[in-house]
Biotite code that builds the C-alpha atoms (Angstrom):
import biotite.structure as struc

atoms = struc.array([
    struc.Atom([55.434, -50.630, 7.358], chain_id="A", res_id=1, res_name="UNK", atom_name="CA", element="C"),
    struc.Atom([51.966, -49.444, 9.496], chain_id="A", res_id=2, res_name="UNK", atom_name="CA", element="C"),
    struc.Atom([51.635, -45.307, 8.575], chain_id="A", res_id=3, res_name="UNK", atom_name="CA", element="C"),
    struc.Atom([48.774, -43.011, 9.361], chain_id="A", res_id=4, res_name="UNK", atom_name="CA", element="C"),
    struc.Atom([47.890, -39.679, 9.048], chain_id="A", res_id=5, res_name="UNK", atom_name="CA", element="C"),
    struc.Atom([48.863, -36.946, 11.944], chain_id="A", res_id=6, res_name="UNK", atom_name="CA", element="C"),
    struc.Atom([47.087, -33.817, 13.192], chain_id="A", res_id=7, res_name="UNK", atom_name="CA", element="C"),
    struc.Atom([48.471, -31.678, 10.126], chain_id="A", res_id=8, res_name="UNK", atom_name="CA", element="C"),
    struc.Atom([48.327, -34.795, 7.350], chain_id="A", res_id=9, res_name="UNK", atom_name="CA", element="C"),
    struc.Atom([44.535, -34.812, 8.270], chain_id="A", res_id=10, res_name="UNK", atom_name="CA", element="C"),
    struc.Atom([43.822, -31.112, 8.014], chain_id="A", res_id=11, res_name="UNK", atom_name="CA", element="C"),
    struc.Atom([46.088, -31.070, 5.581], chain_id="A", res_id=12, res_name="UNK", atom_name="CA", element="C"),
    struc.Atom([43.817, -34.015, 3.618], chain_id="A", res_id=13, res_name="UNK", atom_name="CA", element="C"),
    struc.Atom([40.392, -32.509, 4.927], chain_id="A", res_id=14, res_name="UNK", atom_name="CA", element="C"),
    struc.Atom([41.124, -28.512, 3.230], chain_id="A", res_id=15, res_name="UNK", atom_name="CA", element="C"),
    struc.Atom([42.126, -30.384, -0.116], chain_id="A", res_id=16, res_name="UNK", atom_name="CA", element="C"),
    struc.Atom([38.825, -32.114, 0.025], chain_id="A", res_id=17, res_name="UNK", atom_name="CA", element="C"),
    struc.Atom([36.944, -28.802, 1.143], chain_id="A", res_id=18, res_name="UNK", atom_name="CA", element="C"),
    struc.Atom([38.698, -26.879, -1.257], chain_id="A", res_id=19, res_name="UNK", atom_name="CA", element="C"),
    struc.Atom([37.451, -29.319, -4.921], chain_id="A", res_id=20, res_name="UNK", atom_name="CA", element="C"),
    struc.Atom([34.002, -30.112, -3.237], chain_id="A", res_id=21, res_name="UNK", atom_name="CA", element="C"),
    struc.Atom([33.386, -26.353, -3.186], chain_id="A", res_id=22, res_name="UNK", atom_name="CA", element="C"),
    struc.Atom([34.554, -25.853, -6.492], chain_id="A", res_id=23, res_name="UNK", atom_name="CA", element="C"),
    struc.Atom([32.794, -28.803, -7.667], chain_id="A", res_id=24, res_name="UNK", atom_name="CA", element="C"),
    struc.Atom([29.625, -27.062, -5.778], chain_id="A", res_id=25, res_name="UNK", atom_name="CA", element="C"),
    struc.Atom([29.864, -24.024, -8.245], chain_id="A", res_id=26, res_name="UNK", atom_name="CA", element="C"),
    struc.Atom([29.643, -26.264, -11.159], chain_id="A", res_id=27, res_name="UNK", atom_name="CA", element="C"),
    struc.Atom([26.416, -27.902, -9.656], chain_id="A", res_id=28, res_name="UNK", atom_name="CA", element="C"),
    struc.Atom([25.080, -24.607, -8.952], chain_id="A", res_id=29, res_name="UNK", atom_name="CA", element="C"),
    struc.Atom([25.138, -23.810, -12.812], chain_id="A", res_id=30, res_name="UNK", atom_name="CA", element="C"),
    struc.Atom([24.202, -27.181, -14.042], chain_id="A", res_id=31, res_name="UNK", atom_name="CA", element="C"),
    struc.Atom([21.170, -27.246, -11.634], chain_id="A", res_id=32, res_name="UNK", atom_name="CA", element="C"),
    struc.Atom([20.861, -23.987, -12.421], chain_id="A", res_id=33, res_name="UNK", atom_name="CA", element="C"),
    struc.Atom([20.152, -23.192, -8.763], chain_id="A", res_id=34, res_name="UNK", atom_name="CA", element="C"),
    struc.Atom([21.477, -19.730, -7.970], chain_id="A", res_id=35, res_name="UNK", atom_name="CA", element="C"),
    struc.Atom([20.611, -19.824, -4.681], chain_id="A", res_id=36, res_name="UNK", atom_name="CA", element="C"),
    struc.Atom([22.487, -22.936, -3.367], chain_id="A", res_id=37, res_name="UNK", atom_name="CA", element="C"),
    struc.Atom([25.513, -21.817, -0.843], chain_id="A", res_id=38, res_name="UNK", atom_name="CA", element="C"),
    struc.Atom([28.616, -23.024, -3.143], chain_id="A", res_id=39, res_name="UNK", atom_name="CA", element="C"),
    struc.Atom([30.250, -22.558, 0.837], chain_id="A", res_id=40, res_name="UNK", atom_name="CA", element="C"),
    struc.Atom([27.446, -24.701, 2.658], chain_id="A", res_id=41, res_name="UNK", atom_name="CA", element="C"),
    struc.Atom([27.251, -26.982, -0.079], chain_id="A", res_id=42, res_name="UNK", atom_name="CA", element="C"),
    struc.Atom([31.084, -27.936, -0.112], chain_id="A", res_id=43, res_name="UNK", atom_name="CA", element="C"),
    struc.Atom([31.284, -27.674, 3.729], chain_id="A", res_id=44, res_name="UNK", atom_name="CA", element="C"),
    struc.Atom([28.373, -30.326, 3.811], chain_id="A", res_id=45, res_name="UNK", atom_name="CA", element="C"),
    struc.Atom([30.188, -32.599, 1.230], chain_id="A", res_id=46, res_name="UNK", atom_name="CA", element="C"),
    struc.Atom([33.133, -32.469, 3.198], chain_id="A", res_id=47, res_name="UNK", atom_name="CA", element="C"),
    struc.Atom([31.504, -33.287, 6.877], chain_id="A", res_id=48, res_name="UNK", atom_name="CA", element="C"),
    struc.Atom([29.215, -35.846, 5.268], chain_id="A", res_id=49, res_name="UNK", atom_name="CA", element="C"),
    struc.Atom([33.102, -37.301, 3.907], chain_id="A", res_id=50, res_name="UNK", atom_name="CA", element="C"),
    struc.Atom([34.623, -37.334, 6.915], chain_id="A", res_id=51, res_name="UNK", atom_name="CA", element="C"),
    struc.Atom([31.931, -39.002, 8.977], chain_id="A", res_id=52, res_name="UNK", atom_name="CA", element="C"),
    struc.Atom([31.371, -41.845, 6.384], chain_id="A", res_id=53, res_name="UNK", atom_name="CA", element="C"),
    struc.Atom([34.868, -42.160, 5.880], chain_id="A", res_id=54, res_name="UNK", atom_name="CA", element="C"),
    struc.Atom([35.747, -42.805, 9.594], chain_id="A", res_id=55, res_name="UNK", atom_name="CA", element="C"),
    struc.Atom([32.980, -44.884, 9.568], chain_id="A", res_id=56, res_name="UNK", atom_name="CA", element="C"),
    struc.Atom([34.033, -46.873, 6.669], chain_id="A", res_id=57, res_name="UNK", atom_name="CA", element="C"),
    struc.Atom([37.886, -46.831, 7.579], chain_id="A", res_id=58, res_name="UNK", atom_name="CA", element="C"),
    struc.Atom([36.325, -48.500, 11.154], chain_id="A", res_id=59, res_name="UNK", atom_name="CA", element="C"),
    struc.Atom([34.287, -51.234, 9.781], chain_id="A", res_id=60, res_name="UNK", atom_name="CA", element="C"),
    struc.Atom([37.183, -51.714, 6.824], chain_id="A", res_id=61, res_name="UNK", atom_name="CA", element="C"),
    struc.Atom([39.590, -52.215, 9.476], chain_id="A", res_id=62, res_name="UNK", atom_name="CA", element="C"),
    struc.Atom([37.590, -54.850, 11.201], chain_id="A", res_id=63, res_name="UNK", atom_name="CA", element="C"),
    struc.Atom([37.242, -56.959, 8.381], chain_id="A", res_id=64, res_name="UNK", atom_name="CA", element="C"),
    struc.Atom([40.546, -56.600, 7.180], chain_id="A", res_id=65, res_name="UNK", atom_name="CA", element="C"),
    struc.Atom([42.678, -59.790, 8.330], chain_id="A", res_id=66, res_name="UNK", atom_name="CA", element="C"),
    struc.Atom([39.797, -61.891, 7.205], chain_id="A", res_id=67, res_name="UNK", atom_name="CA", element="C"),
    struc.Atom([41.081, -60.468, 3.807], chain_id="A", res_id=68, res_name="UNK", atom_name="CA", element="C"),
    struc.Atom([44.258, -61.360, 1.907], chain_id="A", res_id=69, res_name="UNK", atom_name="CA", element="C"),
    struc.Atom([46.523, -58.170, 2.071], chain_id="A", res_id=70, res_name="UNK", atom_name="CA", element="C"),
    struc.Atom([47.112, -58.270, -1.519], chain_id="A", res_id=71, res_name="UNK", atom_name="CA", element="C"),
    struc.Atom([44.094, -57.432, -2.551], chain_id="A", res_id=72, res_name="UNK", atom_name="CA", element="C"),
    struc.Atom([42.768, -55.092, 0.641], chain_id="A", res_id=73, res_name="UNK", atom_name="CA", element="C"),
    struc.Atom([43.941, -51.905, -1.592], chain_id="A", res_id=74, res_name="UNK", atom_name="CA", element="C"),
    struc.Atom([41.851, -52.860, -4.568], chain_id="A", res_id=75, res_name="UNK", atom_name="CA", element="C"),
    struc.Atom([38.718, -54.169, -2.671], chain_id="A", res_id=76, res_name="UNK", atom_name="CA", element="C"),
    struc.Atom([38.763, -51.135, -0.001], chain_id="A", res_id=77, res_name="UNK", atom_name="CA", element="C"),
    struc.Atom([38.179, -48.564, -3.281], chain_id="A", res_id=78, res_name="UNK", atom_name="CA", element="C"),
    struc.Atom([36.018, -50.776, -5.028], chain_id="A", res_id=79, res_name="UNK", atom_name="CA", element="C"),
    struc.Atom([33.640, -51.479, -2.082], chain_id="A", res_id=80, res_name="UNK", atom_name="CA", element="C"),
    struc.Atom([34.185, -47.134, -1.490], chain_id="A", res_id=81, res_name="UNK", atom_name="CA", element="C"),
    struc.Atom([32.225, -46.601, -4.426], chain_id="A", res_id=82, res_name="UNK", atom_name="CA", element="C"),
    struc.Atom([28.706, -47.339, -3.216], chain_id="A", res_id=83, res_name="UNK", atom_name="CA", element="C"),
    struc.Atom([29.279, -45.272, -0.178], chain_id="A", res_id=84, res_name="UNK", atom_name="CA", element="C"),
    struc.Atom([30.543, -42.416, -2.135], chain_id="A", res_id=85, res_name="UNK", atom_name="CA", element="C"),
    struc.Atom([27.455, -42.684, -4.560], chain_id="A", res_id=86, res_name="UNK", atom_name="CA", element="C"),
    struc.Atom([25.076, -42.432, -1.468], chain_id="A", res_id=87, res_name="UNK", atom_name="CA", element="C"),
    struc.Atom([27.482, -39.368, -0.417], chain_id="A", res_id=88, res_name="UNK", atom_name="CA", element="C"),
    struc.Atom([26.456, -37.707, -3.951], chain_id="A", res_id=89, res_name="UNK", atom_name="CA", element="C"),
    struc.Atom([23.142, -38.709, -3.874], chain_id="A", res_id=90, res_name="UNK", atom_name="CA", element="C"),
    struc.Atom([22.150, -37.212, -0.807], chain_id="A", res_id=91, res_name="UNK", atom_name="CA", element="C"),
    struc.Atom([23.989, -34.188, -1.270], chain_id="A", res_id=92, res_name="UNK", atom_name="CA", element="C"),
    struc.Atom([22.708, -33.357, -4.596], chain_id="A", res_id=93, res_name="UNK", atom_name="CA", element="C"),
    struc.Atom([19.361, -34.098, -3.098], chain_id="A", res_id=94, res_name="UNK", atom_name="CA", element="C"),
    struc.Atom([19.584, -31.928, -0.205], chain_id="A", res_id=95, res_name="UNK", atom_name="CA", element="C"),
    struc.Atom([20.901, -28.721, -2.409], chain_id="A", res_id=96, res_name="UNK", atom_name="CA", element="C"),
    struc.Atom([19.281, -29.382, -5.910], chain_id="A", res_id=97, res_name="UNK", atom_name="CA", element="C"),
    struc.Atom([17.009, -31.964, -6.297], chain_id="A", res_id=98, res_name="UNK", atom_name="CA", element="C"),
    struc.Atom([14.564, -32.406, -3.461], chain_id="A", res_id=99, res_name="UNK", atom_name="CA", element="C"),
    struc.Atom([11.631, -33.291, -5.535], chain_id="A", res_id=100, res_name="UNK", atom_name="CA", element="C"),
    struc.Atom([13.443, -35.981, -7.381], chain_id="A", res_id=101, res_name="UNK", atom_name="CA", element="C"),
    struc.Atom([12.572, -34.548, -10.266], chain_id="A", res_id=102, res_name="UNK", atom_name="CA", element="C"),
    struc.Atom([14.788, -36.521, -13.050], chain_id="A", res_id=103, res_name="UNK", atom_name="CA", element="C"),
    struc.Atom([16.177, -39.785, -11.114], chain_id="A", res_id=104, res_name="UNK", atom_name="CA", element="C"),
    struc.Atom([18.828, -40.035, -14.300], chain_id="A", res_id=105, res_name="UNK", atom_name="CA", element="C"),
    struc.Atom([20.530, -36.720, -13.571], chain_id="A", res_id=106, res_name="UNK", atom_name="CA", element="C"),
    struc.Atom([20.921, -37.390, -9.928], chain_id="A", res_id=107, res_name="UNK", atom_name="CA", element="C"),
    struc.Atom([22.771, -40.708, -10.738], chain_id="A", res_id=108, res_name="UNK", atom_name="CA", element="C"),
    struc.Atom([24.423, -38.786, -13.322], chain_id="A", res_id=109, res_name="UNK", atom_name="CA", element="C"),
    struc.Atom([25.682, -36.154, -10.882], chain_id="A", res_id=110, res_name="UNK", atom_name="CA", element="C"),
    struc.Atom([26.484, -38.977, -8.006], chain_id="A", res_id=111, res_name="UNK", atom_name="CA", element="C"),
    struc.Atom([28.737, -40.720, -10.740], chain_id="A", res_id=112, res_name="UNK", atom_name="CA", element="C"),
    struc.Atom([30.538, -37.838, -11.861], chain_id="A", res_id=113, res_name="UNK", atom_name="CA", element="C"),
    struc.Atom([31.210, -36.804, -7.881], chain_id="A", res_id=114, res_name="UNK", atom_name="CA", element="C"),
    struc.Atom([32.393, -40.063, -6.947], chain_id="A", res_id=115, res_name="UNK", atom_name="CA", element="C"),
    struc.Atom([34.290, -39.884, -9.500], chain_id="A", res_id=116, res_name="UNK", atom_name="CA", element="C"),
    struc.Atom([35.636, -36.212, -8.624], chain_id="A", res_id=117, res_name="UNK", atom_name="CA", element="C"),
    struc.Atom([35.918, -37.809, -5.065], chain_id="A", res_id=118, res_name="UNK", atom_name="CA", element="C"),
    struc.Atom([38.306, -40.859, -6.347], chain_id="A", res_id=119, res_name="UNK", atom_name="CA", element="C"),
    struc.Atom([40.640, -37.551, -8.213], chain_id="A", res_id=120, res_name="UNK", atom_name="CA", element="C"),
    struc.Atom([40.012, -35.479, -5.189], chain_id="A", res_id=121, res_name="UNK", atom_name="CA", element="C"),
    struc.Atom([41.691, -38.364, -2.912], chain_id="A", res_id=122, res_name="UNK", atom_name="CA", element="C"),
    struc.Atom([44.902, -38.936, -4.780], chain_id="A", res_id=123, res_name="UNK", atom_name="CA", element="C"),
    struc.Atom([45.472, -35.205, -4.554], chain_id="A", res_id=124, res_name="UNK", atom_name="CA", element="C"),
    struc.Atom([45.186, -35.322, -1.026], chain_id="A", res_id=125, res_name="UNK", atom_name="CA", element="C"),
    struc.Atom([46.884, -38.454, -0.051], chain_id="A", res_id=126, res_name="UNK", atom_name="CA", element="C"),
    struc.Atom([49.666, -36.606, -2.152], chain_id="A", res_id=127, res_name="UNK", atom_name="CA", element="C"),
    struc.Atom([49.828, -33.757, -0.216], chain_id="A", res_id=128, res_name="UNK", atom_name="CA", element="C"),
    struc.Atom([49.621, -34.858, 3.167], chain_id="A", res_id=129, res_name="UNK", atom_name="CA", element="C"),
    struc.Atom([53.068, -37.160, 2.533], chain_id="A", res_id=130, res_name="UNK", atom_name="CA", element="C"),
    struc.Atom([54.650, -34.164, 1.626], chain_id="A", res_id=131, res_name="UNK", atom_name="CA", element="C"),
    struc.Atom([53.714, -31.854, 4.147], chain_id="A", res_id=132, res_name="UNK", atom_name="CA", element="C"),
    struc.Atom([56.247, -31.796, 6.953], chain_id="A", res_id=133, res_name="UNK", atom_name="CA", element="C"),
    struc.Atom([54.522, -33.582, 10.085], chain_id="A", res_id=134, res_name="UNK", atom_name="CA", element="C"),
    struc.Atom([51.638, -34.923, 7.844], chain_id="A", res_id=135, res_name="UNK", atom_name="CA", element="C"),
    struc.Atom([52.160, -38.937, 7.896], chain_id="A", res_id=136, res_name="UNK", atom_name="CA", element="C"),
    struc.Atom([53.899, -41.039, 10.449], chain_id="A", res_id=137, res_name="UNK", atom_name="CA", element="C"),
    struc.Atom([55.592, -43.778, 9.954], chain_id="A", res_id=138, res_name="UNK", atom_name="CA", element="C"),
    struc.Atom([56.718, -46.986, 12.104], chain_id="A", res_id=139, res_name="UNK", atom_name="CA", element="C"),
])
């Protein structure tokens, strides 16, 4: 049964997103101990850099996909998510709090824990866009 987001499942998915990448700005803002970092521009950026790598993604992944045995296209299309999401972390945590690189550990600490956060962040989502009226159609 093919389904798909609509207009309001997508905004619906996208403010969900917004709203735990900001919060999970404020967090890195006292473990970087970076005062100054937007938790606003910092969770808007997340969210963009999301959504373009995630269309981008969801493009190429359904290209490949009926070279793929449907059984498995749900596992391998989050396990094959996870690099992508750990560049996502990495170069937001860069561009905020670590520009200098300074301790390479705590950046792929960080990345982790976001993609992580991301994985959490996605059920949530998902969740609420199939219960929002006008958020999923179905054939």
């Amino acid at each position: 049964m093919p389904m798909g987001p609509g207009p309001i499942g997508f905004a619906t998915f996208v403010a969900v997103k917004w709203a735990g990448y900001t919060g999970t700005a404020y967090a890195l803002r006292l473990a970087y101990a970076a005062p100054s970092a937007s938790v606003l521009k910092v969770g808007s950026t997340r969210t963009a850099v999301g959504i373009g790598a995630g269309l981008a993604y969801g493009a190429l992944w359904l290209s490949g996909l009926p070279k793929m045995g449907a059984h498995l296209a749900d596992v391998y299309y989050f396990v094959f998510l996870l690099p992508v999401r750990m560049a996502e972390w990495s170069f937001v945590l860069w561009l905020f709090f670590d520009r200098k690189l300074a301790d390479h550990w705590r950046l792929l600490r960080f990345a982790t824990y976001g993609s992580g956060w991301s994985y959490v962040l996605d059920a949530v989502a998902v969740g609420t866009a199939l219960v929002v009226p006008g958020g999923v159609w179905v054939c």
